[in-house]
KEFI-35132 format. One record per residue (C-alpha): y, x negated, z. Coordinates in steps of 0.05 Angstrom, whole numbers, plus 5000, padded with zeros to 4 digits. Example, Ala and Ser with C-alpha at 12.3 -4.5 7.8 and 13.67 -1.06 7.14 Angstrom:
BEGIN
491047545156 497947275143 
# end
This chain:
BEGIN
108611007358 108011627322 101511817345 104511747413 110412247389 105712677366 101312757433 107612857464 110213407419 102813797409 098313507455 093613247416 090712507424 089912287355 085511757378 080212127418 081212687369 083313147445 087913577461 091113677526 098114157538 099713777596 103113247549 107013867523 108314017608 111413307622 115513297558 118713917577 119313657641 123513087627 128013397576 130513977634 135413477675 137313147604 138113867580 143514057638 146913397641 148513527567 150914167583 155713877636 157913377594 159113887534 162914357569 167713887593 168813567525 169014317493 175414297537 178713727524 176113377583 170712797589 165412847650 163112177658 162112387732 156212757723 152012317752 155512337813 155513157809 148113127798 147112677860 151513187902 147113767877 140513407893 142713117965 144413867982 137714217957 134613677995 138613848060 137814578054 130014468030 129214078105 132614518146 133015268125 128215688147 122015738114 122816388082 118216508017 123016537946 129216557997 128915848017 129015537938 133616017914 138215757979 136715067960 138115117887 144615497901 146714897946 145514447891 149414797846 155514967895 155714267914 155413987839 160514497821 166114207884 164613467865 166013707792 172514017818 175013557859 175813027796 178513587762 183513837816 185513027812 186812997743 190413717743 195113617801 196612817804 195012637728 189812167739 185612087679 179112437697 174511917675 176911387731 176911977785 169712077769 167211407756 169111257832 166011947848 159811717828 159711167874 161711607929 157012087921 151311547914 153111237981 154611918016 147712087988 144711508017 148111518081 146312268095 139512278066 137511598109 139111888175 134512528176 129212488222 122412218181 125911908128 124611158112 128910788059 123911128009 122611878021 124212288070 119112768104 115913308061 118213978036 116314668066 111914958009 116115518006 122215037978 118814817915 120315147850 112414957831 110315557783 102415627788 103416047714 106515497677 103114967721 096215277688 098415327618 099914577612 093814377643 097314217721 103413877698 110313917736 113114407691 115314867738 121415427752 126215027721 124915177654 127715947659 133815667699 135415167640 134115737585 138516137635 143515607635 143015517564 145216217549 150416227607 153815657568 154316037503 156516627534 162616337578 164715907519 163416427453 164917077485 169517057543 176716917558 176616327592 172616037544 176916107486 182915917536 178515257555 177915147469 184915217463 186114767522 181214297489 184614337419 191714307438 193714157510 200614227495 200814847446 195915207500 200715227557 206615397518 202016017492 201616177565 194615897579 194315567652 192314917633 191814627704 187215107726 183015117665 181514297680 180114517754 175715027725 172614667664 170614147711 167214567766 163414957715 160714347693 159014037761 155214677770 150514497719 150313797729 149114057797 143214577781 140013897751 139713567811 136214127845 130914187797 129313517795 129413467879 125314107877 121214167814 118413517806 117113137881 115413477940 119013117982 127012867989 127712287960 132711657981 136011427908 135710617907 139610697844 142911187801 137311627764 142111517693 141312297679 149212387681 150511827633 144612047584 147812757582 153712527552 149912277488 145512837492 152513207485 154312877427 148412907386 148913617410 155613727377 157113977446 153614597423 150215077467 144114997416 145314317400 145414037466 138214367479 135714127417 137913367430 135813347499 127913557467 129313017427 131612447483 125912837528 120512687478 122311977474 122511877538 115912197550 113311757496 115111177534 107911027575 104611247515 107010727474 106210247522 098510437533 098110227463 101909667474 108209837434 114309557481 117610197504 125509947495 123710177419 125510907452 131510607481 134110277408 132510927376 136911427421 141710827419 141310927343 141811657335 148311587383 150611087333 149511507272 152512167306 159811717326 160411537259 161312227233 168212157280 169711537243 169311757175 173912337206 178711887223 179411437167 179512197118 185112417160 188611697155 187111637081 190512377070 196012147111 198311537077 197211947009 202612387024 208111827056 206111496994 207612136952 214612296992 215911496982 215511566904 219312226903 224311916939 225211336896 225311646828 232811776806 234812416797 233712826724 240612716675 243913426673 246613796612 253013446584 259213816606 262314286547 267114756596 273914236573 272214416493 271115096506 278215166540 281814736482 278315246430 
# end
């Protein structure tokens, strides 16, 4: 297992006692969509909200780059920048919708998106199986000029996939410090997130800071999907099943710390595993030991919310149980009374 880890990280086949940086290529490949899910998922919870709908976001943003891939005019660099900004227009309204939902009727966000993600899976489904070509598989291939394939980074690892994606997620990346460290609507999302009710009474619009929060974050559950539909197949693809990168960005966010660094840094670390996966296997190690292990590391990051639960509980009952003994002791004798002697003298 570990020499598996290891080709994946460097490269190098311990085995053979080769090296080859297309290893390096796939793993970096696979930890981009996990990357920006995380990112969705981390904004969101930065403001108080949970986007368990990013999977359905990331479907909406790769059903548009497909569309716009098929049918805009072949135009070199024009036609994937079109098709990326699709994908991340289209992620960013199914993100806003749930939020607009949970802003304007109160519904809790997490069942608004949890049927979103259904809806967008069918919609996807039904839009993507009626364009001419398509089978219940693939549809018909790209125009080369739609692919984000970068022959620079393709010959550095050796032909892998790694392709354009990689500066948009670094891009991303930054983008998601920046709104969240050093603007104003970031700190008025944080405050939102802290302290719903002491936000808006400071004046912050909390309504359309969720309806915001949550669009920002479809965006980049959005940009996923475009990478994925343009970076790594060259053709449009019809989903038989939910691809799971929504639902892995959410742990990825919490090992993350919901951290602009921290989420890049965990989604290496799910990438690598996952890229490990037909390694292992080819050395006939059963892969679901990746699985166990993310599972763990989720495990071991929740319980740093337990233990800060059952501090704040413990320093809570410390100090009824204080007030309950200060209550209960009876009050200090006072000095006897010597003002009826002192008038009789």
């Amino acid at each position: 297992m570990y020499q598996a880890v290891l080709q994946v990280v460097s490269g190098f086949d311990a085995r053979r006692g080769t090296w080859n940086a297309r290893y390096v290529g796939e793993w970096l490949v696979s930890s981009i969509p996990l990357i920006l899910c995380g990112l969705s998922a981390g904004f969101a919870a930065r403001s108080g909200l949970f986007n368990i709908g990013a999977e359905g976001q990331y479907i909406a943003g790769l059903t548009a780059a497909q569309i716009i891939a098929i049918y805009f005019p072949p135009v070199p660099v024009l036609h994937w920048i079109a098709a990326v900004c699709g994908g991340v227009i289209a992620g960013s309204a199914w993100g806003a919708a749930a939020g607009l939902i949970k802003a304007r009727y109160k519904v809790s966000e997490v069942v608004a998106a949890i049927m979103m993600n259904y809806t967008a899976f069918y919609i996807h489904r039904l839009i993507t199986l009626n364009i001419p070509g398509s089978n219940t598989y693939k549809t018909s291939d790209f125009p080369v000029t739609a692919g984000l394939v970068s022959p620079l980074l393709a010959s550095l690892t050796n032909g892998s996939r790694l392709n354009y994606g990689l500066w948009f997620t670094l891009a991303a990346v930054a983008i998601y410090w920046l709104i969240m460290e050093r603007t104003t609507l970031g700190y008025s999302l944080r405050a939102a997130g802290f302290n719903r009710d002491a936000a808006l009474y400071a004046g912050v619009r909390v309504k359309t800071n969720i309806t915001a929060a949550m669009a920002i974050a479809g965006a980049f559950a959005g940009l996923a999907g475009a990478v994925v539909c343009l970076g790594s197949f060259s053709y449009g693809r019809v989903l038989a099943g939910q691809d799971g990168y929504g639902f892995d960005g959410i742990a990825v966010a919490l090992v993350g710390n919901s951290g602009a660094g921290g989420i890049a840094l965990a989604g290496l670390l799910f990438g690598m595993l996952k890229s490990a996966q037909p390694l292992m296997q080819s050395r006939q190690i059963p892969k679901e030991i990746t699985v166990i292990i993310m599972g763990l590391i989720v495990v071991f990051i929740s319980l740093r919310a337990g233990v800060r639960i059952m501090q704040a509980y413990a320093a809570e009952w410390q100090m009824k149980e204080r007030a309950r003994k200060a209550q209960a002791q009876p009050a200090a004798p006072g000095p006897p009374d010597t003002g009826g002697a002192n008038q009789d003298a």
